[in-house]
Structure formats: C-alpha cells, structure tokens
N, C-alpha and C positions, 0 to 999 in steps of 0.2 A: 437457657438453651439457645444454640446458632439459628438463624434461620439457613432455611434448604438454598439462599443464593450465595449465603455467607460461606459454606459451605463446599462450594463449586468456583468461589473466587479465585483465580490464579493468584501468584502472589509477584512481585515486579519483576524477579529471577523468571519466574515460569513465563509472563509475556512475553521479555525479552527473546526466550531460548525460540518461542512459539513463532514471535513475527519471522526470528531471523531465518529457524526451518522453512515456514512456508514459503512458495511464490507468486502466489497472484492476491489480488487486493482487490474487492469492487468498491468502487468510489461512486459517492454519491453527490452531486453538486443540483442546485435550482436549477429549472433551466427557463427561459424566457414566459414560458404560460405560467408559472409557477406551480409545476410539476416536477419530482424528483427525476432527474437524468441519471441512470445508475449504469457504470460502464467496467469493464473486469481492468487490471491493468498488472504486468509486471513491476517489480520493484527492488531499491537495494534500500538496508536500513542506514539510518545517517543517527546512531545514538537512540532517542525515542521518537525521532522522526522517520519519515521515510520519502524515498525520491523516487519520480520515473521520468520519463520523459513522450512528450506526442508530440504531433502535428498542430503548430499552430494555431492554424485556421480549424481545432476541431470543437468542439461544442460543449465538452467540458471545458476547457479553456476560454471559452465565449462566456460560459456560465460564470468562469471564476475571473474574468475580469470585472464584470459585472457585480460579483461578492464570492471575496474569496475564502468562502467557507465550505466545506466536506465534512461528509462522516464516510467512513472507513472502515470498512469488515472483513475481516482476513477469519478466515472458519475451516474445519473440516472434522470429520467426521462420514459414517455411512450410516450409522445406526442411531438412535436418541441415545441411547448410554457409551458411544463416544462422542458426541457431537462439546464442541470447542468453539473458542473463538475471542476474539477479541475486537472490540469496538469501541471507535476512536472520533471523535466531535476532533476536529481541526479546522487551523485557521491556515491557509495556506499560500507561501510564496511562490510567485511565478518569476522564473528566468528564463530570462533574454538574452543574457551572454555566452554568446557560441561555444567559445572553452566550458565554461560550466556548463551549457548545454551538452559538450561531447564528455566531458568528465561522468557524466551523467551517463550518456549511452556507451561508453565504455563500460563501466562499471556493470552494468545491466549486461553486456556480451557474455564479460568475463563469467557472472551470475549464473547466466543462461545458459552456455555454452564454454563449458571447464576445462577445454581440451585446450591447451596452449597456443597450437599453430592454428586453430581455426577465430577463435578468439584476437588474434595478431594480424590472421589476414580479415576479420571483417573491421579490423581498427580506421581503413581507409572509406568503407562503407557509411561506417561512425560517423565521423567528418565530416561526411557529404551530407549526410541525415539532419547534423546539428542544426545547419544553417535553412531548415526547415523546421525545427521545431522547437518548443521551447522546457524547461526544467520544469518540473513540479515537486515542490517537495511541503509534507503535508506533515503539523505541526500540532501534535494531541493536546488539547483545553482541557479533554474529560477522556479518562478510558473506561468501559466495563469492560469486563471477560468473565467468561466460565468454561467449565473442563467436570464435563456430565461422567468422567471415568472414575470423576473421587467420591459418585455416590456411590463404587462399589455393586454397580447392578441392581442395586434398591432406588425406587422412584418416589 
C-alpha cells in the first residue's frame, strides 16, 4: 500500500509545469543571528533552476555570501485539498556580471510584464537596475512537492 505523501507526490513533468506556471518564490537563506531571513521574490526558470535578480547591498544576498545556501517554496493553493507546492534545498550562485545581471532582469520584465512595448520600454530601466544589483540563480540539491488535489477530497 502507497503511503498518503507517496501519493500527493508530483511527478518531475508536474514540477516542472508547476514552477514554470507560478511567480513568486519565498526564499529562505541564514541570516547573521542564525535566524531563517525568508523574503518573497519574482523569478524566471533556467531548466531546474531558477533566477531573480536584487539589490546588492540587500540582506539575502549578505546572507548568501556568507553561505550560499536557500530553500525555496513556491506553493499555492486557498483550501487544504488544493494546497501544492514545491520545495527545493539549493545551493546557490551569485552574479556579478552586469550583462548576466540584466539578462536576468530582462527576462523577469518580459515575465512580468507580457505586453511587447511596455516590456521594450522598461529594457533601458533594466540596464540601469543591473548595475546595482546582482543574479541569483538557485540550484535544487533536494526537491519535495505535493499536489493535496490527487487525494480527490479524501483526507
């Protein structure tokens, strides 16, 4: 007999379809007390990883120089019998190069904002942004997930 998580496990197709639907991400990194810093963030996928991009000087980034390790929860749901998700242990690279930092925040425009000409005119925004911030792109060691719809309404 399966167990009830065996069950609700997505299968690698169903994460994949999952991460690439949703958009936002909370990320968790140490931070200096050794307290969990957990911060929400936009994202594009890169394969089974995934990238955003911040402001340098911000505090996950502080946390991830320091040890660049995260876990990763992208979820939704409004009810316990849809409730979904995926969770990801990563090990995670930081960049520093401008281009790959606006490749970065291009990408995320285009994401965000799907409208051709609006996406085109903030490409010069991009740009300006880069060279304030740096790449994060976050590298799954471990994933779990679950998808509480394939218990069918039975708990």
């Amino acid at each position: 007999m399966a167990s009830r998580r065996d069950e609700i496990r997505m299968t690698p197709g169903e994460i994949t379809g999952f991460v690439e639907a949703e958009l936002t991400a909370h990320v968790a990194t140490i931070g200096p007390n050794g307290r969990p810093h957990l911060v929400p963030v936009f994202y594009v996928t890169r394969g089974e990883a995934i990238a955003t991009w911040t402001y340098a000087k911000s505090q996950k980034v502080a946390n991830l120089r320091r040890d660049p390790h995260a876990t990763v929860l992208i979820e939704a749901g409004e009810s316990y019998g849809e409730l979904r998700g995926v969770s990801m242990e990563c090990d995670v690279d930081i960049i520093d190069d401008v281009e790959a930092v606006a490749l970065i925040g291009n990408e995320l425009t285009v994401r965000m904002l799907p409208e051709a000409d609006v996406a085109t005119s903030a490409s010069q925004f991009v740009r300006a942004q880069a060279a304030k911030r740096v790449g994060l792109v976050f590298n799954p060691t471990k994933v779990i997930s679950w998808d509480h719809r394939k218990l069918g309404g039975g708990y």
